[in-house]
C-alpha positions in Angstrom: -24.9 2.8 4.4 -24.2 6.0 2.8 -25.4 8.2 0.3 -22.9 9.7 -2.4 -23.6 12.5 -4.8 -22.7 11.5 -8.4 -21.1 14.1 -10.5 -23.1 12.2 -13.8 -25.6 13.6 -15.5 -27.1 15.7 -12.3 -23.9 18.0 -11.1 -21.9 18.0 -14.4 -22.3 21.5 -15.2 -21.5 22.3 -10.8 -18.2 23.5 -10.3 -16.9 22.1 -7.3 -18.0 24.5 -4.5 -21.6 23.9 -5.8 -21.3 20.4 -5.8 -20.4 20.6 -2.4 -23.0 22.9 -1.3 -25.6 20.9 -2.2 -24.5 17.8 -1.0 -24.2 19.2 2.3 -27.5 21.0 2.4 -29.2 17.6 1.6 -27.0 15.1 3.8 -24.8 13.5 1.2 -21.9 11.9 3.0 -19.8 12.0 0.1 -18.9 12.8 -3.5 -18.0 10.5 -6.7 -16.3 12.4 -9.5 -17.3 11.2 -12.6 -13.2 12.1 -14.7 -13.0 11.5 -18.4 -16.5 13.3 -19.7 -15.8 17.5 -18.9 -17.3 17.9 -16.1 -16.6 21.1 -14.4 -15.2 19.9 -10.9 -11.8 19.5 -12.1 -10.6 16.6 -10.4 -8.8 15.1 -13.5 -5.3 14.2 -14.2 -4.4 17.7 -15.5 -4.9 18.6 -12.1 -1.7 20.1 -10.5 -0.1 19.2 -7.2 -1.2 22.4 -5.6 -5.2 21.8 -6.7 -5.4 18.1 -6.1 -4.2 19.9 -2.7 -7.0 22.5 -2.6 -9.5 19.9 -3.9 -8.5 17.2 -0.6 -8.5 20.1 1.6 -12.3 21.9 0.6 -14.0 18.2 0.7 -12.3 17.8 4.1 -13.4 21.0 5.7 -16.9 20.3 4.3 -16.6 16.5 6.7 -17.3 15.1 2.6 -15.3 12.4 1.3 -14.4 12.3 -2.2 -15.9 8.4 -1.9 -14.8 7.1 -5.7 -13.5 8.7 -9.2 -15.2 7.1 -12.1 -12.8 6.6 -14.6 -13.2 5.6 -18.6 -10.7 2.9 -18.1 -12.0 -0.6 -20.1 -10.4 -3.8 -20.5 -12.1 -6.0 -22.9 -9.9 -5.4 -26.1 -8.5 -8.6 -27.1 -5.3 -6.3 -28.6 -2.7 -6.2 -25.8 -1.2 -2.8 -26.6 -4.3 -1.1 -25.9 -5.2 -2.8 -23.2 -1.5 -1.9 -21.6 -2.4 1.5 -22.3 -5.2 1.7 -20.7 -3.7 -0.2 -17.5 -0.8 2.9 -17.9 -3.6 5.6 -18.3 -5.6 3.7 -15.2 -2.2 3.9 -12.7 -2.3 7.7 -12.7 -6.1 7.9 -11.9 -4.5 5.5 -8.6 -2.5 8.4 -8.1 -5.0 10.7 -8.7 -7.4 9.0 -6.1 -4.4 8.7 -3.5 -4.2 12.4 -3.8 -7.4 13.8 -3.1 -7.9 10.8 -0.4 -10.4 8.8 -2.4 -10.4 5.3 -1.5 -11.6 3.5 -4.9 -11.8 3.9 -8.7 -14.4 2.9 -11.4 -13.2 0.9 -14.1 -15.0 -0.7 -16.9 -15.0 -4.5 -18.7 -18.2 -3.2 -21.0 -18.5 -4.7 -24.2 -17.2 -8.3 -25.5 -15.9 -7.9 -28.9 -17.2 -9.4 -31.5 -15.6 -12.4 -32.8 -13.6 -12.3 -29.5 -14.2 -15.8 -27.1 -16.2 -14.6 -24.1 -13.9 -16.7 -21.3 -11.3 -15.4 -23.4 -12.5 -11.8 -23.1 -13.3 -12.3 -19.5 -9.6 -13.1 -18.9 -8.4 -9.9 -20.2 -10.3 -7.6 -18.0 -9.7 -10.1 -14.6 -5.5 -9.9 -15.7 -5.6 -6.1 -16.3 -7.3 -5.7 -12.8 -4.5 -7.9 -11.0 -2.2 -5.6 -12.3 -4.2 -2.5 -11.4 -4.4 -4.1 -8.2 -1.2 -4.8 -7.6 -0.2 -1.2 -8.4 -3.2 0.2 -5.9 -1.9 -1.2 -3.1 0.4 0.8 -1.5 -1.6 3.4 -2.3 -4.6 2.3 -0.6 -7.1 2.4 -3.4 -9.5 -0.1 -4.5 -10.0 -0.8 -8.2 -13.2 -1.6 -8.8 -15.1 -3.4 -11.7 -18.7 -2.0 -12.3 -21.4 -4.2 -13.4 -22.4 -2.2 -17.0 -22.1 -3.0 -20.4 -22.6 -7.1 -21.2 -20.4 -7.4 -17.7 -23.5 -6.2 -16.0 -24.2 -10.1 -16.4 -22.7 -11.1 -12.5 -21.0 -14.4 -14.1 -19.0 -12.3 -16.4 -17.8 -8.9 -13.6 -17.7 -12.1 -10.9 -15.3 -14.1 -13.3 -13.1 -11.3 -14.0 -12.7 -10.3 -10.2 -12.4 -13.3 -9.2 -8.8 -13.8 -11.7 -7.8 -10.7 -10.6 -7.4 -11.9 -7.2 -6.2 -9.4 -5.5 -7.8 -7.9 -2.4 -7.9 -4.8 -3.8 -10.1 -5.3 -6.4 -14.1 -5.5 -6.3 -17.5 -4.7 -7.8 -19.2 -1.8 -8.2 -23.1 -2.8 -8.5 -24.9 -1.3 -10.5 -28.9 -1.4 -9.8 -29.8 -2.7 -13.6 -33.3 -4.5 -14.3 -31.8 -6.8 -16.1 -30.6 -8.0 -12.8 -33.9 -9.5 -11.3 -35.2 -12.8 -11.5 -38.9 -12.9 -10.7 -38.8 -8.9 -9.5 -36.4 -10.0 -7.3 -32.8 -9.1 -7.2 -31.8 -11.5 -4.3 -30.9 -14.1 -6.3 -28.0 -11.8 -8.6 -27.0 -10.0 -5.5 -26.2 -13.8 -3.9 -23.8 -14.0 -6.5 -21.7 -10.9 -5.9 -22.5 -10.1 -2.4 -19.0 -10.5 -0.6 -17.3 -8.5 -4.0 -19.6 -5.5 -3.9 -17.3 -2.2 -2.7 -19.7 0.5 -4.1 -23.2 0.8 -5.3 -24.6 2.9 -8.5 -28.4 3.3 -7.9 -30.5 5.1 -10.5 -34.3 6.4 -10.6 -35.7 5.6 -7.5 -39.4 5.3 -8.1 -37.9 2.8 -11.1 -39.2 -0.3 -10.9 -36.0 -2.0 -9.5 -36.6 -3.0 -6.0 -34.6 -1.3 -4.0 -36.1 -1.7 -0.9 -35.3 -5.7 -1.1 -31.2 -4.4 -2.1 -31.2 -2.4 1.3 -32.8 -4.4 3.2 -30.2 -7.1 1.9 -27.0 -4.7 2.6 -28.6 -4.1 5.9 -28.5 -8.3 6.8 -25.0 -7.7 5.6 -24.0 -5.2 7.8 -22.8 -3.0 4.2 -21.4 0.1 5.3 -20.2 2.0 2.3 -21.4 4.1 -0.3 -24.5 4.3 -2.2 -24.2 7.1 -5.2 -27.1 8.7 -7.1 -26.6 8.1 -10.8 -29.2 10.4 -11.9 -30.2 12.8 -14.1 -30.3 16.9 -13.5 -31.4 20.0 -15.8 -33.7 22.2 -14.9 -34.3 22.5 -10.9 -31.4 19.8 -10.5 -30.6 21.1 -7.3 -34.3 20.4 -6.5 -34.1 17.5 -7.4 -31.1 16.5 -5.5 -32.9 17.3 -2.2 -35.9 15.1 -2.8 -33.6 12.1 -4.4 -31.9 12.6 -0.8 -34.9 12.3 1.0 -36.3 9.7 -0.9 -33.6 7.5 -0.1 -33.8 8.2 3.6 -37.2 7.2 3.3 -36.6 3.9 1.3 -33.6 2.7 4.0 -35.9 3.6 6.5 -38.5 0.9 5.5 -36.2 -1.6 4.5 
């Protein structure tokens, strides 16, 4: 398991050198660039040839890997043309992933209209994620489907991965209290277990048991990337060293 450093809320104000600085000083193994929400690291789709380039080549010199680019892209809405272009908007953040040598993308399902069937919902995003799929694939990037919104409910992200069926598609989990049953997130994580591609943790003296998630990744030999979805401000970069350590400390004890 490795830790990423999540461009949301704690490094959105970095520019990209910083963001790299820090995560090597604190022993990040990678990076995920939160796109969409003007962020200063600049890996978006205005991003020319020549600085997707530059952008690859400083996170390879740094041994980082640009581990996922969380994209805006959401599926639910039961009116086609949008959906289609979101699927259009969605293929050049493939692109954009295949050129700075990210393996994966965030996408969303979210929200359930209302007055819009749930199955029925459900369909759309799992469709729009075959496609996606299908698109990704000789690019070598993963589409993946986070748990968030009212599809942080497993049935519903499970369901819609589970149409798509394509091989690359998955989950990203997203460590949500809602999740537990009894304090325990074993049962949820049962669920979703052989989907999961990418993990969004949060606070980690939050309630949510994250001991019991590692130690479950660990019995399933999970080698991929965990990414810190927390809040910065003041002494952020402080605060990225001791979220670092902290999770060191946690996967130790697991």
């Amino acid at each position: 398991m490795k830790l990423s450093l999540l461009t949301f809320g704690l490094a959105s104000e970095w520019p990209l050198d910083k963001i790299i600085e820090v995560a090597k000083a604190n022993g990040y193994a990678a990076i995920e660039f939160r796109a969409e929400a003007d962020h200063k690291h600049g890996v978006e789709l205005e991003a020319t040839p020549s600085q997707r380039k530059d952008i690859r080549n400083r996170m390879e010199d740094a041994y980082l890997v640009a581990c996922c680019i969380g994209t805006s892209s959401r599926f639910e809405s039961p009116d086609r043309v949008e959906r289609n272009k979101q699927i259009d908007r969605t293929r050049r953040y493939i692109e954009l992933a295949r050129d700075v040598d990210s393996p994966r993308i965030r996408v969303f399902g979210n929200v359930i209209p209302e007055g819009v069937d749930r199955d029925e919902c459900v369909k759309y995003v799992g469709e729009s994620l075959r496609i996606l799929g299908e698109f990704a694939e000789p690019f070598g990037v993963d589409v993946n489907l986070e748990m968030h919104g009212q599809f942080n409910f497993w049935k519903y992200a499970l369901r819609a991965v589970e149409i798509a069926n394509h091989p690359r598609v998955g989950i990203v989990y997203n460590c949500d209290n809602p999740d537990l049953v009894g304090g325990s997130v074993a049962a949820t994580y049962s669920y979703v277990q052989a989907r999961i591609r990418h993990i969004h943790m949060h606070d980690l003296t939050d309630p949510f048991p994250y001991r019991e998630l590692f130690s479950l990744l660990k019995q399933d030999r999970y080698s991929g990337y965990l990414s810190s979805e927390i809040q910065g401000g003041p002494g952020a970069e402080r605060i990225a060293a001791y979220y670092a350590a902290l999770f060191r400390a946690l996967l130790a004890s697991a």
